[in-house]
N, C-alpha and C positions, 0 to 999 in steps of 0.2 A: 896377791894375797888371797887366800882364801878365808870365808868365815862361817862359824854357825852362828846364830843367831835366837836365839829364845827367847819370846815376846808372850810375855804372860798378863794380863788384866781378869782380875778378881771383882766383879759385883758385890756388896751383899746391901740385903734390903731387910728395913723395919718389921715389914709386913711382908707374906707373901703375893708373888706379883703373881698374876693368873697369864701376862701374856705377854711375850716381849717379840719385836720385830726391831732387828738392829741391821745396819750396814757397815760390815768389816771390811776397810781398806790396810790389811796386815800384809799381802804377796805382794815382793818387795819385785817393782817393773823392769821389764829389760832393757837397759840403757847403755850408748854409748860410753865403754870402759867397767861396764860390769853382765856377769851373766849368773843369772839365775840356777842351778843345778838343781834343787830338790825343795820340796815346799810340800808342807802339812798343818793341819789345822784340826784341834780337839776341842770338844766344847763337852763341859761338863757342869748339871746333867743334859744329855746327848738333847740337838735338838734338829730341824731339819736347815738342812745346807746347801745353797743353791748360788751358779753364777749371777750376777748382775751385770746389768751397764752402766758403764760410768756415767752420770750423768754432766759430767763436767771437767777437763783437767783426766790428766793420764793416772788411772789407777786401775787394779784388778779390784773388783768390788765381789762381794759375797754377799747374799741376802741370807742371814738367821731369823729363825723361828722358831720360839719357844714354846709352847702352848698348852705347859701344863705347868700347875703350879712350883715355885720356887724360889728358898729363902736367899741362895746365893748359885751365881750365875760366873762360871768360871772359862775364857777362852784361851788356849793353849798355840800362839803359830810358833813355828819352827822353820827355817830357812836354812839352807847352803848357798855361799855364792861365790865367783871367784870378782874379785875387783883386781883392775888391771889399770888403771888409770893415775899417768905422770901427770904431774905438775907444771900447769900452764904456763907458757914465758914468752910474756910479748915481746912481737916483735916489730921491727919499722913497717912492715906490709900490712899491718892488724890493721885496719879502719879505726875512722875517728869516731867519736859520738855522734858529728851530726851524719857523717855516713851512714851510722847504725840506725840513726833516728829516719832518716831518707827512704832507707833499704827497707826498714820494717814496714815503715807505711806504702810500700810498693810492692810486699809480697803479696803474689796469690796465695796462700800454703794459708787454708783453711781447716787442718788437722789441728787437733789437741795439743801439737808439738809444734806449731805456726808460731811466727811472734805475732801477729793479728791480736790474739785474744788477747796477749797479757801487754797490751799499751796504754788500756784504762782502766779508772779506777775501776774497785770491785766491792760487794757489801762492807767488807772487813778492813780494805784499805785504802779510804776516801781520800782523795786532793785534802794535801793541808797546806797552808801558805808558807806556814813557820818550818816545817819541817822540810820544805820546797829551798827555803831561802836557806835551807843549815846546808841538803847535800849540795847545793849548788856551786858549792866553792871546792867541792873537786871535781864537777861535771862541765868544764870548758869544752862547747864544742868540737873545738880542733885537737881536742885532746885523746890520745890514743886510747882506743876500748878499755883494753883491759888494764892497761897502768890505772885509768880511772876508776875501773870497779874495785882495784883490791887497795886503793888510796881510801876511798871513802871505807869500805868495808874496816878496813884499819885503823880509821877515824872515828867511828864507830864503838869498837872494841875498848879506844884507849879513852872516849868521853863518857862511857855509859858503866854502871857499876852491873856487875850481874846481881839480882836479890830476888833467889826463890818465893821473899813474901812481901814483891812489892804490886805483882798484878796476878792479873787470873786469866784463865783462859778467854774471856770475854772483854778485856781491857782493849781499849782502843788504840789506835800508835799514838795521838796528842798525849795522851796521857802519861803514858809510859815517855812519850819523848820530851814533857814538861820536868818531870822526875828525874831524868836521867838514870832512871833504874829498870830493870824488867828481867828478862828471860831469853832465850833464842828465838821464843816467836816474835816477841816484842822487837828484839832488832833489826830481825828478817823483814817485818812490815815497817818498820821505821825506810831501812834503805829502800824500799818497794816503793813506797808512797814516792821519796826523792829521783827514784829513776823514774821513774812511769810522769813526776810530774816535769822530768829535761824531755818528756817524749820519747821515752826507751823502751822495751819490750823488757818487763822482768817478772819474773815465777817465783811461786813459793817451794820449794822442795821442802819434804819431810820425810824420815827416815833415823838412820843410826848412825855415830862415829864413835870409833873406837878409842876408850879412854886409857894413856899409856900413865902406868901411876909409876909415883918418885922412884929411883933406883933403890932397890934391896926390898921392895915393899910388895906384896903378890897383888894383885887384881881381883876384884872386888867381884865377885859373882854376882850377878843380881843387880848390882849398883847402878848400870848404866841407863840410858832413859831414850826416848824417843829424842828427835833434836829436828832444827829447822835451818835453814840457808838461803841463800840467794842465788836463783840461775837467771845470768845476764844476756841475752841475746846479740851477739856479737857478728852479725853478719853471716853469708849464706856457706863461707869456707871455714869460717873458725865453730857456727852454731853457736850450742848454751856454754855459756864457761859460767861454773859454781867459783862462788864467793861466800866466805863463811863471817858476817861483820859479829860473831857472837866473841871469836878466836880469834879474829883478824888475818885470816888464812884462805889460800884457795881450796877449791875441794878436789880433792886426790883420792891417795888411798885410800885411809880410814875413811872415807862417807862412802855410807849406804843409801844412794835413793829406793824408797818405797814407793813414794806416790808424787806429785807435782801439779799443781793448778795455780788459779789466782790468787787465791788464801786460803786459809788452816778450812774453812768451810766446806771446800771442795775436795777437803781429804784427808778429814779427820778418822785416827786409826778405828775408832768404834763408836758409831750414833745411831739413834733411832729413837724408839719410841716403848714405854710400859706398860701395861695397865697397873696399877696397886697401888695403895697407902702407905707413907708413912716414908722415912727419911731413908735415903741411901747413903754407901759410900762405895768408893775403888781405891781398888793400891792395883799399881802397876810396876813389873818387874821385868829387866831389859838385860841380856845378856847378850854384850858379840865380843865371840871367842875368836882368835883366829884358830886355824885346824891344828898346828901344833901345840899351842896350847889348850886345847881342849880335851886332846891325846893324853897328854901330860894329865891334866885333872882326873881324867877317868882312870888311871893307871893308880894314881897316888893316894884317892880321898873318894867318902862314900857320898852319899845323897848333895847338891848342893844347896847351901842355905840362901834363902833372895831376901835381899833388903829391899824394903819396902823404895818404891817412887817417892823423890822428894822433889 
């Protein structure tokens, strides 16, 4: 499948800001079952655009810089990509848990893309005992990789209620897993904390999936959002196998990786820093088309309307 993809984040501020230095992680990375074809990035008004290093976790980083006054600060990425990627199916040769567990801690693979780094905790997703003791009753040992990740992932999906306004971007897993409510980041670091605390290598991926809406109903320009998953480190011949516990699904076609580290910290789509007074806000607007339906759109209907990120 092919897609484009339109990732729009709107600023506006109280006051004018006289200076802004942001780090955009929007260029969505080259990964196993997906490729990248074309990638653009607008920022309006214009400011200057420069690569970065990732300082953590696999991302294409951009350093912005604004430096002259302004009331509202608008960034524009645009993506093509072909995603090519079936749907995992273990099988009796797939290692167990604790091979996984074994193997990791025996790798030399000291890259961004090692299981090394993602086997401890991290700022955003500390050891919890309770949340330890919940995934642990799918994480047996002897228990085949992937049967167990997309068990718990499923477990997950069917215990936790999704509620846009029960956490925020800064909620902690305990909390959100006290609740039993949250978000896709919220669930991604619930399962993180529980694998990481059986001794497993696991990631945060962030990026896009594609929303298929009810039959006869058209698709929602605009509507779709950033989103977050679980990639489980599975040994040295199967690698990361994505787990979506938000859906209760693996990740396949519809996911887009953008970026991947420890936590949403290390690769969050846009952060940094202001100078100015006075209250802000964002609206964020997410489009992924696949290519023949975005053919379709342009053929049939003028400008498209974006609903606001909810």
């Amino acid at each position: 499948m092919r897609y484009d993809i339109r990732h729009i984040t709107r600023f506006d501020y109280g006051n004018a800001v006289k200076f802004a230095r942001c780090n955009l992680r929007l260029k969505p990375i080259d990964w196993p079952g997906q490729r990248l074809e074309d990638y653009s990035l607008a920022v309006e008004p214009s400011g200057r655009a420069m690569p970065a290093r990732a300082e953590a976790g696999l991302a294409h980083v951009t350093r912005l810089v604004v430096d002259q006054p302004v009331r509202r600060l608008t960034i524009e990425s645009r993506a093509r990509l072909t995603v090519d990627r079936l749907v995992p199916v273990p099988d009796a040769s797939d290692p167990t848990l604790a091979d996984v567990a074994r193997m990791a801690r025996a790798s030399t693979d000291i890259s961004a893309a090692g299981p090394a780094a993602y086997l401890y905790p991290s700022p955003l997703i500390p050891l919890d005992r309770a949340i330890a003791d919940y995934c642990a009753a799918d994480l047996s040992p002897d228990r085949n990789a992937l049967e167990a990740g997309i068990a718990l992932a499923r477990r997950i999906q069917e215990d936790f209620a999704f509620d846009p306004a029960a956490t925020l971007v800064d909620t902690p897993p305990h909390e959100a897993f006290r609740h039993r409510r949250g978000v896709c980041q919220d669930f991604a670091q619930i399962m993180i904390t529980g694998l990481r605390a059986a001794g497993l290598p696991a990631a945060y991926a962030s990026g896009y999936i594609r929303t298929i809406p009810p039959p006869g109903q058209p698709r929602l320009v605009g509507a779709d959002a950033t989103h977050a998953w679980v990639l489980l480190w599975c040994g040295p011949a199967r690698g990361w196998v994505g787990v979506d516990p938000t859906n209760g699904i693996w990740m396949a076609g519809d996911h887009v990786i953008v970026a991947i580290g420890r936590d949403y910290a290390e690769i969050a789509p846009v952060d940094g820093v202001v100078l100015g007074s006075g209250a802000q806000s964002m609206e964020v607007s997410v489009d992924v088309a696949p290519i023949e339906e975005a053919a379709i759109a342009n053929e049939d209907c003028a400008a498209p309307v974006l609903a606001p990120h909810s």
